[in-house]
ZADRENLO-938904 format. One record per residue (C-alpha): residue in three letters; y negated, z, x; residue number from 1. Coordinates in nm, 2 decimals. Layout:
REM ZADRENLO-938904
<r><residu>ala</residu><c2>Y</c2><c3>Z</c3><c1>X</c1><num>NUM</num></r>
...
//
This chain:
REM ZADRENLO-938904
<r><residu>unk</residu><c2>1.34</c2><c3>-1.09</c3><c1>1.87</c1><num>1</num></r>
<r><residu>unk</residu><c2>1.40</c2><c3>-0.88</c3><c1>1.53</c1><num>2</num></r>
<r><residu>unk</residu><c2>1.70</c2><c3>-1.07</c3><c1>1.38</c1><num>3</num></r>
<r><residu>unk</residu><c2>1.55</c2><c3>-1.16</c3><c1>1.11</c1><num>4</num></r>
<r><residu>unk</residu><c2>1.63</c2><c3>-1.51</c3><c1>0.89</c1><num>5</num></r>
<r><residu>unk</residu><c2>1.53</c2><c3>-1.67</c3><c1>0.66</c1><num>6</num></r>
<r><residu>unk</residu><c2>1.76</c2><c3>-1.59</c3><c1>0.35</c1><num>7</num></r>
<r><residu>unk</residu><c2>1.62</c2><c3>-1.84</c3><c1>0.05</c1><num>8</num></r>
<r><residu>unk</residu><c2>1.34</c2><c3>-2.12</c3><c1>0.10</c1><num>9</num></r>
<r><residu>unk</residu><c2>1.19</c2><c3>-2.26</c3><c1>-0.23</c1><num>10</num></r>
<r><residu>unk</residu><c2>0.95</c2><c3>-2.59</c3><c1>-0.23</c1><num>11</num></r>
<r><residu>unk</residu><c2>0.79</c2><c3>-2.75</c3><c1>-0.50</c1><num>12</num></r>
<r><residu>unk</residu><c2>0.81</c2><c3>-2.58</c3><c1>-0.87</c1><num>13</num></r>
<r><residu>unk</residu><c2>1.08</c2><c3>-2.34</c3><c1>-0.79</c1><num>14</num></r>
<r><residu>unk</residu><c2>0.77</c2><c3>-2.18</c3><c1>-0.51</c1><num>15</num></r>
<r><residu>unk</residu><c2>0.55</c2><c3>-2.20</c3><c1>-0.78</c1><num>16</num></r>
<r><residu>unk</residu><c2>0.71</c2><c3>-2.03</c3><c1>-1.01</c1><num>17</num></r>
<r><residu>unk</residu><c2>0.83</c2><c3>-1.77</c3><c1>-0.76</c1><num>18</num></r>
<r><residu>unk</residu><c2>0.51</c2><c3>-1.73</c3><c1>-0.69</c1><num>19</num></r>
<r><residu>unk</residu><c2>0.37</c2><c3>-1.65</c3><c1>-0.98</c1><num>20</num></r>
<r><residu>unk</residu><c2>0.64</c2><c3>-1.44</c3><c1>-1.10</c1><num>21</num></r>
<r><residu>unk</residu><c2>0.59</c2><c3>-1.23</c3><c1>-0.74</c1><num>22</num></r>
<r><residu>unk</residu><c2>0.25</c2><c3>-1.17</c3><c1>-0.81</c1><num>23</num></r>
<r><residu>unk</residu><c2>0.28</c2><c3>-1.06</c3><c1>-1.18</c1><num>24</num></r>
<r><residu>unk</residu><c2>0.52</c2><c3>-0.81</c3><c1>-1.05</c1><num>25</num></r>
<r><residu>unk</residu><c2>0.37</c2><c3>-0.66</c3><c1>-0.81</c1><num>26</num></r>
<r><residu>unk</residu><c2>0.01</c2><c3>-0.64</c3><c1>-1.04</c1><num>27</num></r>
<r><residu>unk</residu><c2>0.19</c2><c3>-0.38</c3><c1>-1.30</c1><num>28</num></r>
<r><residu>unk</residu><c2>0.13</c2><c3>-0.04</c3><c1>-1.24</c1><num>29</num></r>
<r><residu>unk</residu><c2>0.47</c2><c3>0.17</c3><c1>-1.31</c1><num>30</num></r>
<r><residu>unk</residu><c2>0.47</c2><c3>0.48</c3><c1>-1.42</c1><num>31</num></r>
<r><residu>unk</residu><c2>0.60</c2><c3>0.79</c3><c1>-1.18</c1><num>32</num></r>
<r><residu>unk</residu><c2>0.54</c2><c3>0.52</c3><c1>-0.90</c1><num>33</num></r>
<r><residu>unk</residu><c2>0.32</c2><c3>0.50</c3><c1>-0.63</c1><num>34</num></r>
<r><residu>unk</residu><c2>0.24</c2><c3>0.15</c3><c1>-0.49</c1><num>35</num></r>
<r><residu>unk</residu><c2>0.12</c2><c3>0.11</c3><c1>-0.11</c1><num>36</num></r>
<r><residu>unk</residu><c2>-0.02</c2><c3>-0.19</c3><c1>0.03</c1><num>37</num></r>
<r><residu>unk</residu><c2>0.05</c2><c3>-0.22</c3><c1>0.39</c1><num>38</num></r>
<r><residu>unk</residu><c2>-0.15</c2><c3>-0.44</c3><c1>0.71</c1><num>39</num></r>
<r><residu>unk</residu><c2>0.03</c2><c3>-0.52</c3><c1>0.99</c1><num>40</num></r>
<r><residu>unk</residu><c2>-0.02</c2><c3>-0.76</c3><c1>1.25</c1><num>41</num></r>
<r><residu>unk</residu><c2>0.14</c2><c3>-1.04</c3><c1>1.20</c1><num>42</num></r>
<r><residu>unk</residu><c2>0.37</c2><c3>-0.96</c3><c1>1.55</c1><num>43</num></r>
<r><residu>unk</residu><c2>0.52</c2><c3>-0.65</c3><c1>1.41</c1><num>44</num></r>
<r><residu>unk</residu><c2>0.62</c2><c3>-0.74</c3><c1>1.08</c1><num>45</num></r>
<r><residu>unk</residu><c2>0.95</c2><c3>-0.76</c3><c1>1.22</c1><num>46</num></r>
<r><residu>unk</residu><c2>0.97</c2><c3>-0.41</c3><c1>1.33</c1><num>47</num></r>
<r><residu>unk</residu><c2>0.80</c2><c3>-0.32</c3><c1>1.01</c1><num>48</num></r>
<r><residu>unk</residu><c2>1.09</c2><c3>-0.48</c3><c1>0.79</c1><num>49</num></r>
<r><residu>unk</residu><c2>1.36</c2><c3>-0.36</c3><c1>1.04</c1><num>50</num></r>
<r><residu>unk</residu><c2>1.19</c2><c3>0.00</c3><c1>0.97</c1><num>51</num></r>
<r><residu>unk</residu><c2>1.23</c2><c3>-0.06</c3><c1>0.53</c1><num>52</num></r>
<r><residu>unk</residu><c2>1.58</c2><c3>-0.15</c3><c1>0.58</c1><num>53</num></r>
<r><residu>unk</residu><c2>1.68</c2><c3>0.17</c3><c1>0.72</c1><num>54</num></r>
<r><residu>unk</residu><c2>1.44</c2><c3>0.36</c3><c1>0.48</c1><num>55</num></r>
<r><residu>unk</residu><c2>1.60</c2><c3>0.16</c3><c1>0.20</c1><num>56</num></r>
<r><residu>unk</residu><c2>1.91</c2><c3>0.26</c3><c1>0.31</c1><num>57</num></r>
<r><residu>unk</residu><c2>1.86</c2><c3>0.60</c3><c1>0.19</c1><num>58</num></r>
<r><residu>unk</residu><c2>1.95</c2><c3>0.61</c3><c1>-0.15</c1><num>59</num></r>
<r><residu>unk</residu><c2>1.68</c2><c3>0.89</c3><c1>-0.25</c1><num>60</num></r>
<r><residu>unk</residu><c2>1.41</c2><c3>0.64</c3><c1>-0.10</c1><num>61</num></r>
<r><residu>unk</residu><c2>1.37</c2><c3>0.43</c3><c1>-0.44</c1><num>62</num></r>
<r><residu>unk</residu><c2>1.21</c2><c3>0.16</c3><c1>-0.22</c1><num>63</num></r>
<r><residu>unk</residu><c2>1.12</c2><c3>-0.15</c3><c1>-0.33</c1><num>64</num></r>
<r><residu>unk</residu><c2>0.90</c2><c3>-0.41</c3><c1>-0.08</c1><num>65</num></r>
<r><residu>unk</residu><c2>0.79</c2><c3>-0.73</c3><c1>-0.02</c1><num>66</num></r>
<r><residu>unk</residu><c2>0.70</c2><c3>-0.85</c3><c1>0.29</c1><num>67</num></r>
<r><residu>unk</residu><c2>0.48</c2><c3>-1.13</c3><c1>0.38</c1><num>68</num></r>
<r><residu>unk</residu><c2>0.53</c2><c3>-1.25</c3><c1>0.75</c1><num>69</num></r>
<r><residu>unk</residu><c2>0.22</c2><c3>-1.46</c3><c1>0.76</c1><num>70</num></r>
<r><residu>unk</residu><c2>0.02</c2><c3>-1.28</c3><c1>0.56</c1><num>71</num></r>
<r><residu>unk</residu><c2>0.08</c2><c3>-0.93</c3><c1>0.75</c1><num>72</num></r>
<r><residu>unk</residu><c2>0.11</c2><c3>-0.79</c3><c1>0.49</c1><num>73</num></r>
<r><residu>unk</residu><c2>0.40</c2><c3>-0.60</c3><c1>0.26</c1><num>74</num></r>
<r><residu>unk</residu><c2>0.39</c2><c3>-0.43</c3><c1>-0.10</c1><num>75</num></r>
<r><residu>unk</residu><c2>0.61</c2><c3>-0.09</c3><c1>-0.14</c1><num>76</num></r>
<r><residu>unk</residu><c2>0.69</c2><c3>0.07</c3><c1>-0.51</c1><num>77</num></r>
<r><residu>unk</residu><c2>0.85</c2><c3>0.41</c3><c1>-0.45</c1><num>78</num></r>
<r><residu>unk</residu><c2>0.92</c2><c3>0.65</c3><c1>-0.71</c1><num>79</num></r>
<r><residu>unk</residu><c2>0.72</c2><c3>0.98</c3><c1>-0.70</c1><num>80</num></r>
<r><residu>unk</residu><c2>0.92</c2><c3>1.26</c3><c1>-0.72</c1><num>81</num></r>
<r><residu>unk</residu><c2>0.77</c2><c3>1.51</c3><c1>-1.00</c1><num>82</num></r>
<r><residu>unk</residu><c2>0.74</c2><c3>1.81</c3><c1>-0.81</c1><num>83</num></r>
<r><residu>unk</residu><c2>0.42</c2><c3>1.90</c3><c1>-0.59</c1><num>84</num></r>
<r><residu>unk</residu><c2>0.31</c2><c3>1.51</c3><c1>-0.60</c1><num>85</num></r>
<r><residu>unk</residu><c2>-0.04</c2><c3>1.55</c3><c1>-0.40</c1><num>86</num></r>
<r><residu>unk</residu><c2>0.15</c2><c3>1.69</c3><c1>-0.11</c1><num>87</num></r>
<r><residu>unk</residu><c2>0.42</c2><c3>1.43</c3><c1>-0.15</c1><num>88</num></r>
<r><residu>unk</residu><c2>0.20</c2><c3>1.16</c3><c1>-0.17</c1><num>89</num></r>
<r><residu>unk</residu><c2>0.01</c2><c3>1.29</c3><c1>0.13</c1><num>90</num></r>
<r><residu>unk</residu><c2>0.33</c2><c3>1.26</c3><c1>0.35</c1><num>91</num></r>
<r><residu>unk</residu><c2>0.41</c2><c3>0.90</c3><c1>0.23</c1><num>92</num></r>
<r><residu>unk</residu><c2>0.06</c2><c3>0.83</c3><c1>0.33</c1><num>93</num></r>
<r><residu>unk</residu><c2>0.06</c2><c3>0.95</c3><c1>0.69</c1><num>94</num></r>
<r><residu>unk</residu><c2>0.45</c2><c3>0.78</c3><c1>0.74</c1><num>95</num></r>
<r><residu>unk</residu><c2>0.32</c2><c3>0.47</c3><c1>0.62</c1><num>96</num></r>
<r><residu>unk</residu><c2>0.06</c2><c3>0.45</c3><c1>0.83</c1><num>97</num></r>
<r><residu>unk</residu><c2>0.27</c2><c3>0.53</c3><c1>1.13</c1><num>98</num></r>
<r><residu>unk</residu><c2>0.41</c2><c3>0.19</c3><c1>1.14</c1><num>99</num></r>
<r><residu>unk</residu><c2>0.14</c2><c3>-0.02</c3><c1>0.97</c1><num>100</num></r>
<r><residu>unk</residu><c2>-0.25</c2><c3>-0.10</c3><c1>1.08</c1><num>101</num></r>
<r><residu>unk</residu><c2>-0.34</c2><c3>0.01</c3><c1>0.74</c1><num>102</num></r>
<r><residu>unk</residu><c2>-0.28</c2><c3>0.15</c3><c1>0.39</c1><num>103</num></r>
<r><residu>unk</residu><c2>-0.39</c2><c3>0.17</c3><c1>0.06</c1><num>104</num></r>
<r><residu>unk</residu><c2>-0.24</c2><c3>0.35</c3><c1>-0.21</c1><num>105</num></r>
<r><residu>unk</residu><c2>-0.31</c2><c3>0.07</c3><c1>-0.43</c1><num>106</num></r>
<r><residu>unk</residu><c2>-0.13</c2><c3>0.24</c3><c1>-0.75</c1><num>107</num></r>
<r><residu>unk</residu><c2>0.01</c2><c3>0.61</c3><c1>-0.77</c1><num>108</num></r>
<r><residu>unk</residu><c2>-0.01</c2><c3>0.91</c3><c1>-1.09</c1><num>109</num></r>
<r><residu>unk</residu><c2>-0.33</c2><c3>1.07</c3><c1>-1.11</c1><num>110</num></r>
<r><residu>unk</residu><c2>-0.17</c2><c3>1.40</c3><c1>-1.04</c1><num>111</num></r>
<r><residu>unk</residu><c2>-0.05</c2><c3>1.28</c3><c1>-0.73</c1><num>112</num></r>
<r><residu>unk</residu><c2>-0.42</c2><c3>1.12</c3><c1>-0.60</c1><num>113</num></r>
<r><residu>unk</residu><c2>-0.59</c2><c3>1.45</c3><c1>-0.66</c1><num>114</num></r>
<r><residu>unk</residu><c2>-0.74</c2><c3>1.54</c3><c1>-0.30</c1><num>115</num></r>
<r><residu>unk</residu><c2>-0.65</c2><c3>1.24</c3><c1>-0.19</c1><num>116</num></r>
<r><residu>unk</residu><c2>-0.82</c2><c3>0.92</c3><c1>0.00</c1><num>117</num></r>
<r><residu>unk</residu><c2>-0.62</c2><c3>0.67</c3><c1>-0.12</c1><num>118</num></r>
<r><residu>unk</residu><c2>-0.80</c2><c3>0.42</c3><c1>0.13</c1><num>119</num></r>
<r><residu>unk</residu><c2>-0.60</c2><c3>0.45</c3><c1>0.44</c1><num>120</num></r>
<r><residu>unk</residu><c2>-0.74</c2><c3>0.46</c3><c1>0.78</c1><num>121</num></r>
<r><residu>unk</residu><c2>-1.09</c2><c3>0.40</c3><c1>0.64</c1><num>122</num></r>
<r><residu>unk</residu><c2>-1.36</c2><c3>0.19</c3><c1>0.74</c1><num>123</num></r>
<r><residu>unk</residu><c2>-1.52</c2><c3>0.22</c3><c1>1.10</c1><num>124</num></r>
<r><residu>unk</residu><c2>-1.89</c2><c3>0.14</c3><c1>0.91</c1><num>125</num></r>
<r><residu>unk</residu><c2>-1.83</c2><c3>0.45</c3><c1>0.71</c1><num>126</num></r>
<r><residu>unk</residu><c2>-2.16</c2><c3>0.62</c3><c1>0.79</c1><num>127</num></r>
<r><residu>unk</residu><c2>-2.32</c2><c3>0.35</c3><c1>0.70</c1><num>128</num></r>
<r><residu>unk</residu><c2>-2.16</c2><c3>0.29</c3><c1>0.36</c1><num>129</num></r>
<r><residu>unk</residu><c2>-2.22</c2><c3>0.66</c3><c1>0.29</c1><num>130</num></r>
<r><residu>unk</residu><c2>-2.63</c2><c3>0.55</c3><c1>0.38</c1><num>131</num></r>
<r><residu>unk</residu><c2>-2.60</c2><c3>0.26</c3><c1>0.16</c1><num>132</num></r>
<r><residu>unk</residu><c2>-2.47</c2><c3>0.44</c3><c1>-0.14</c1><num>133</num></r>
<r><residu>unk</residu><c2>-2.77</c2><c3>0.73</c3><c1>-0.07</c1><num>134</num></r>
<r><residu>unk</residu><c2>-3.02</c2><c3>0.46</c3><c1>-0.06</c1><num>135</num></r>
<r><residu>unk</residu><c2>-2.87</c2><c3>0.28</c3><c1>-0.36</c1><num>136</num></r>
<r><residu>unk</residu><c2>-2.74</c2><c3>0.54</c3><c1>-0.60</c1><num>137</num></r>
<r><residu>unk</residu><c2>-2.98</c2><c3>0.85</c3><c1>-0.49</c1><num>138</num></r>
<r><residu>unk</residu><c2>-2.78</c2><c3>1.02</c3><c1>-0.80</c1><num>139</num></r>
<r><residu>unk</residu><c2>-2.44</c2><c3>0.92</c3><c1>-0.70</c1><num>140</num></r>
<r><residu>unk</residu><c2>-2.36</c2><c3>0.85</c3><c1>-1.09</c1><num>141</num></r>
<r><residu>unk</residu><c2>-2.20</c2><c3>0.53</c3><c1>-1.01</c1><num>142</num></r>
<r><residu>unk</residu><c2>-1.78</c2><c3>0.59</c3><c1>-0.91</c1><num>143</num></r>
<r><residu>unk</residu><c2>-1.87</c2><c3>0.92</c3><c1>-0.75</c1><num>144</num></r>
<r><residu>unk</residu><c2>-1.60</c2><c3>0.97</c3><c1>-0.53</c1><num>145</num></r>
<r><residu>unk</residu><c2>-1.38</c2><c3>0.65</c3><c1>-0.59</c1><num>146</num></r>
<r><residu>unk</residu><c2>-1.43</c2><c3>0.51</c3><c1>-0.23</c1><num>147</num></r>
<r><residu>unk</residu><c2>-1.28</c2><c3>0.56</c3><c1>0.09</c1><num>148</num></r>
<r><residu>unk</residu><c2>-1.36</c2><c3>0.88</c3><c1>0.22</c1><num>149</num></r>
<r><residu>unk</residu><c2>-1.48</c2><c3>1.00</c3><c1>-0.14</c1><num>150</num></r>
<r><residu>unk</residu><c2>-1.81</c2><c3>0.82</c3><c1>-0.12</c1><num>151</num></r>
//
């Protein structure tokens, strides 16, 4: 219902190797680039990817994504512009998360976190990870701050 094909199909050691190659790629943190890890449900990966190939159009985007159809999921590096990053960041954030279930700024300059939850949406439990984290770390020396909404 998308239009969207299958443009390469790899099997045996070529997957493999793809494979591996994918995920080594996508583990390295770049600098000036923030990397978002997207949810979807499966059912609207379609209009997701028909949504990053008109952002990738745009030249000034510096998008790059991979999508996984069966795992819901896709992977975005975009280059962060070096002016006013926080804000910029912030925007990405929210536009992302207008056509995804979720995101997580997964990798992004330390500049542009500041202020910043990182962790999307945010889990519905939240209150009761904030309890947990009383009861646990009474201090709150351990990651102060590091977890969705700053716990």
């Amino acid at each position: 219902s998308h239009d969207l094909s299958v443009t390469e199909e790899r099997v045996g050691n070529d997957s493999r190797d793809w494979w591996q190659e994918t995920i080594d790629h996508w583990a390295e943190e770049r600098p000036n680039t923030a990397q978002f890890l997207l949810t979807v449900r499966p059912r609207n990966v379609g209009s997701l990817v028909k949504y990053l190939e008109h952002v990738a159009q745009d030249d000034a985007a510096n998008l790059e994504a991979n999508c996984s159809v069966g795992l819901g999921m896709a992977r975005l590096n975009v280059a962060v512009p070096p002016a006013d990053q926080a804000r910029w960041l912030g925007v990405q954030l929210r536009e992302w998360l207008g056509h995804a279930d979720d995101v997580v700024v997964q990798f992004a300059p330390a500049e542009a976190k500041q202020g910043l939850d990182v962790w999307g949406r945010g889990a519905s439990g939240l209150a009761v990870m904030r309890d947990l984290k009383r009861e646990l770390d009474p201090s709150g020396a351990l990651n102060r701050g590091r977890f969705m909404g700053f716990i």
